[in-house]
N, C-alpha and C positions, 0 to 999 in steps of 0.2 A: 262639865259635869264629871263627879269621881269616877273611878271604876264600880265604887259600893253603891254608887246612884242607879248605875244603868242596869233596867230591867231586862231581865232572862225570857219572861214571856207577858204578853198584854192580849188580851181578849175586849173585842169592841164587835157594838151590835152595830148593824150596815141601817138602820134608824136613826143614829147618833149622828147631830148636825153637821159634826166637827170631824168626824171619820175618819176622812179622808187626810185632815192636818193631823192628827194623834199616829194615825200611821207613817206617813211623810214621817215625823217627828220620831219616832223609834228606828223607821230604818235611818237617816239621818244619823242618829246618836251611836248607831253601830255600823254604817259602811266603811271600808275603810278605803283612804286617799291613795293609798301605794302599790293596790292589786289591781288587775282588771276586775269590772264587775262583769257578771253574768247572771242576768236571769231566764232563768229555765222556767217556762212556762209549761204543765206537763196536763197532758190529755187528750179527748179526743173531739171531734165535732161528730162523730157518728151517735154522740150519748146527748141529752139536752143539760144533763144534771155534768156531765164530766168535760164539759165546753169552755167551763169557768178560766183556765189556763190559756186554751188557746185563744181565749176570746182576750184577755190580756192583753196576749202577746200581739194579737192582730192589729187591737187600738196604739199599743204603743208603736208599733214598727210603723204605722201611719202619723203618729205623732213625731216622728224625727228627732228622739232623744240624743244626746251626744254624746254623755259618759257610760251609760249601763247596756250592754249587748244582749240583746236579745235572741232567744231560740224557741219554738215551740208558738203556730200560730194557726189558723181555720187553717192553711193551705198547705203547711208543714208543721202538724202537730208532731209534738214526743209522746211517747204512748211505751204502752210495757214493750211491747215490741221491736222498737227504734231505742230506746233508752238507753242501753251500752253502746250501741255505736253515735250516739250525738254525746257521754261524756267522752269518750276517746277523740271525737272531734274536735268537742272545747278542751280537754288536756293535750293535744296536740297545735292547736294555736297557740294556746292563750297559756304562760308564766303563770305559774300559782293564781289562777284563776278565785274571785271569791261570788261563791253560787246561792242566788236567791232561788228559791225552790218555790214556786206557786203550784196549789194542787187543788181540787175539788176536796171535800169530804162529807162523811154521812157522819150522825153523830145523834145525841138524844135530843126531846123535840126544845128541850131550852137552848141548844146551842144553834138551831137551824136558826139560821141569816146572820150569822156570826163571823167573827174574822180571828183565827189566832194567828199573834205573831209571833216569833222567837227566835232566840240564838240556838241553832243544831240543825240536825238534818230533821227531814219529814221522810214517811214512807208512802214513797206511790204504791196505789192496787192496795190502800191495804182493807178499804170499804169491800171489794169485791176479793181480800180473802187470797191477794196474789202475792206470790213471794219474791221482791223486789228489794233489791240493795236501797240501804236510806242513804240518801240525799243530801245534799246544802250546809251552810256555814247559816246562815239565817234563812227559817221559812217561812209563809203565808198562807195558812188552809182556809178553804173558806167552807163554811156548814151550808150545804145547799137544800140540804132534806135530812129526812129522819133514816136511822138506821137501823141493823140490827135484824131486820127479813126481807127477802126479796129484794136483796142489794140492786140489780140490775134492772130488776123494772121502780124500783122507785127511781133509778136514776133517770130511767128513760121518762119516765110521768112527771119530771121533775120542773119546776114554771121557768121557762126562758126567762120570763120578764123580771125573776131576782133574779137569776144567774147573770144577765145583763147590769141590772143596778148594781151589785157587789163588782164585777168584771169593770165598770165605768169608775169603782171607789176604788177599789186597787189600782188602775189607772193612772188616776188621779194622783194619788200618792206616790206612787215612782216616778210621775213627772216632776212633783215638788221636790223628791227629793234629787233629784239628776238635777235639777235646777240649783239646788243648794250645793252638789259636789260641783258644778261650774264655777260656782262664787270661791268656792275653798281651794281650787284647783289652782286660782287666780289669784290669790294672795302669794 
């Protein structure tokens, strides 16, 4: 695919059959074979609406992916709180590190159960109004609720059972695509 082909950002609703490959399929098109990966899964399990990251990071670190490193899960979420000392962590491992940024977000009521992907950073905290350095090389927000009042308790009212379906579609998609950098890895 050109450079002039690959898209800057895709928006897919977590309804869409295919989801999970369209995503696969974008990060795919932009991970690159010569960094390490790292996805920063970023949230909290004390919120239902802001779980979305760490719920990620939990199925995939159960999954036993190979190429893409994981950080942020139920048991050691990244949260405003920890967030400068987990990227000095992963800049102190990891060689020019390339960071997938997964986050919750609030957003208007057409975007809730939505998925943006994109090349650049995202900004954690920024539904709840928190002032947090932006983030990542490519990121993954996902719309779990509506925004824009009572940021905190929408998030806490917020339905596990999409934050679940969306967190199992993201999933899914970083495993296809860790499976695709296996194959490319091996050429």
């Amino acid at each position: 695919m050109s450079k002039s082909m690959i898209l800057k950002k895709s928006t897919y609703h977590m309804n869409d059959s295919f989801v999970s490959l369209k995503l696969s399929r974008f990060l795919s098109n932009h991970l690159p074979t010569d960094q390490p990966i790292i996805l920063l899964c970023i949230g909290t399990d004390r919120s239902t609406g802001d779980s979305l990251g760490p719920l990620v990071g939990t199925f995939l670190k159960e999954s036993l992916i190979k190429n893409i490193h994981v950080f942020g899960t139920l048991d050691e979420p990244v949260h405003a709180k920890n967030l400068p000392e987990t990227i000095l962590q992963i800049e102190d491992t990891f060689q020019n590190p390339y960071i997938i940024a997964v986050d919750a977000a609030l957003g208007s009521i057409r975007k809730v159960k939505t998925m943006d992907i994109g090349l650049g950073s995202l900004q954690p905290g920024a539904a709840m109004k928190k002032k947090i350095s932006s983030i990542g090389d490519l990121y993954i927000k996902g719309y779990v609720n509506v925004g824009g009042f009572l940021e905190y308790t929408v998030l806490q009212c917020t339905r596990l059972s999409d934050v679940m379906s969306m967190a199992q579609i993201i999933t899914k998609a970083i495993q296809y695509a860790d499976s695709r950098l296996s194959v490319n890895c091996a050429d």
